[in-house]
N, C-alpha and C positions, 0 to 999 in steps of 0.2 A: 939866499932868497931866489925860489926860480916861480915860472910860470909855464903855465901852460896855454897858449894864445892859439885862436885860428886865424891864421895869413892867406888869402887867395886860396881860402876852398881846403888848406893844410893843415894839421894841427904839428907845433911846433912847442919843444922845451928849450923856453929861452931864459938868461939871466945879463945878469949886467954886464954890459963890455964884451957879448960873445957876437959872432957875427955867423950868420947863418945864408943861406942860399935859397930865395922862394921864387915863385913865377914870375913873369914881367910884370913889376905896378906901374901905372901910369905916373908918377912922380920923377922930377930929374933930377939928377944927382948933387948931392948936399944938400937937399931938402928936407926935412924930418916930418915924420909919419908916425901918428896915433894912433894906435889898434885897441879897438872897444872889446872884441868878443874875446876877456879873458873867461877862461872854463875854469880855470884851477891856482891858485896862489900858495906858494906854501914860505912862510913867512920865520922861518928858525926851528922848526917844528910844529908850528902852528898851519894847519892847513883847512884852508878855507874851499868847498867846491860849492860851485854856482850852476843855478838851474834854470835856462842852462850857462848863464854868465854870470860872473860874479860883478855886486851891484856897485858900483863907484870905481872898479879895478883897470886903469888901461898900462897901456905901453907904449913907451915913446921909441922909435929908434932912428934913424940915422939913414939915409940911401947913399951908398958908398960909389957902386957901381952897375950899370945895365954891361953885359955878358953872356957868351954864347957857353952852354954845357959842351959837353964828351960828346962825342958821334954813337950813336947807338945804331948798328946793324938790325935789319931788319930781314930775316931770310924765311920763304916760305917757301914748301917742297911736298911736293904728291911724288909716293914713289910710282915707277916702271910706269907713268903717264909722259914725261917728257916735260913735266912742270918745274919750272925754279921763276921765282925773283927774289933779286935782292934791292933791298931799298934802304938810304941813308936820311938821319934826322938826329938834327942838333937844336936841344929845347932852350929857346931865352930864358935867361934867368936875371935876376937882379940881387943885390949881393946887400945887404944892409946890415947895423950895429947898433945891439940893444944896448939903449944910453939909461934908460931908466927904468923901473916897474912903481906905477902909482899905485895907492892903495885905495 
């Protein structure tokens, strides 16, 4: 059984026990969080798509941990001007695990 959830503006395929990586939520850790906008359920072969959410379908999961991502370089360059910068940025993320999917 997986779903298809939107998380912080994302759409994610989650199933039970996987633990995924989304934006900062406001919640602290070991707290558990319900997400209503499921889009898509698919239940053993049975697949349900909602328009644009499926009606009664949420998701429980679990906030594990708040975490900083990878350094992503930022480099921008005009040739034979004498232009360069480089700029660094590490995105928050919060790290959580899908404990359930309601139907």
């Amino acid at each position: 059984m997986y779903a298809i959830v939107e998380i912080a503006g994302q759409q994610f395929k989650v199933e039970k026990d996987r633990k995924i990586f989304t934006h900062r939520l406001s919640a602290a850790e070991g707290d558990t969080l319900e997400f209503d906008k499921v889009l898509l359920v698919d239940n053993d072969g049975t697949v349900r798509v909602g328009t644009p959410q499926v009606a009664g379908a949420k998701v429980i999961a679990k906030v594990l941990a708040h975490l900083r991502g990878e350094k992503v370089i930022v480099f921008k360059k005009k040739r034979r001007k004498g232009y360069k910068r480089k700029n660094g940025h590490r995105q928050y993320l919060t790290q959580i695990q899908v404990e359930n999917i309601v139907l």
